[in-house]
N, C-alpha and C positions, 0 to 999 in steps of 0.2 A: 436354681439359677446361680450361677457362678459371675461377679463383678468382680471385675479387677478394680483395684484403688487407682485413679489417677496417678499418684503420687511413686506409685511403681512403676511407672510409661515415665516421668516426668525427671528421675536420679539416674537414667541411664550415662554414662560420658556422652560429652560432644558429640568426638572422634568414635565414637559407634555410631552416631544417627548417621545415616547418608542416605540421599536421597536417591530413588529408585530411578534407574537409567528410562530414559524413555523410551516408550515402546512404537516399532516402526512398522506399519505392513506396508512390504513391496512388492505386491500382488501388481498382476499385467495392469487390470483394471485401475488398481488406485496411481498407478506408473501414469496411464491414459488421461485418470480426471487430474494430474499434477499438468501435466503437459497441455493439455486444454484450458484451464485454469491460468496458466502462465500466459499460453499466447494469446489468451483474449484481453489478460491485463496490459500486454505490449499492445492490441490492437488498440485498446480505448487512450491509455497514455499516446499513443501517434495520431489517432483524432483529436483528442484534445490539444493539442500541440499544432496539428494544423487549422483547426481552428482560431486558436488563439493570433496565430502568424498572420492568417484573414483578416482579423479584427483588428490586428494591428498596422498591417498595411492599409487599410479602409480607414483609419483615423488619420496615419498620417498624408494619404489621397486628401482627405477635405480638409487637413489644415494646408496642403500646396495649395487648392483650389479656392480659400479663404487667400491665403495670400495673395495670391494672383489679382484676386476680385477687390484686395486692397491696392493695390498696383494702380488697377487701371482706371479707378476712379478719378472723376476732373476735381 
């Protein structure tokens, strides 16, 4: 069995390490699951957002409706 000493990985220069480019597959398929993947995160971000817009119109519906019902009281 052959071990290399740490200490021989460890005295290389800096300016030699670099770190290995990343690797990309752009295959039709992985093209497909990016593209799918994206527009379902656009889909839930614009439910969530219209949602939010509902619940926020419906609070301030029943504080006019509160006000109102302060109003008219004798």
């Amino acid at each position: 069995m052959m071990k290399k000493n740490l200490k021989e990985f460890t005295d290389a220069p800096a300016e030699a390490i670099r770190p290995l480019p990343s690797r990309k597959v752009r295959c039709l398929q992985t093209v497909h699951l990016r593209e799918n993947y994206d527009y379902w995160v656009e889909v839930h971000k614009r439910e969530e957002h219209q949602e939010d817009a509902k619940e926020s119109e419906k609070e301030h519906m029943e504080e006019e409706e509160e006000k109102g019902r302060q109003r008219w009281r004798p």
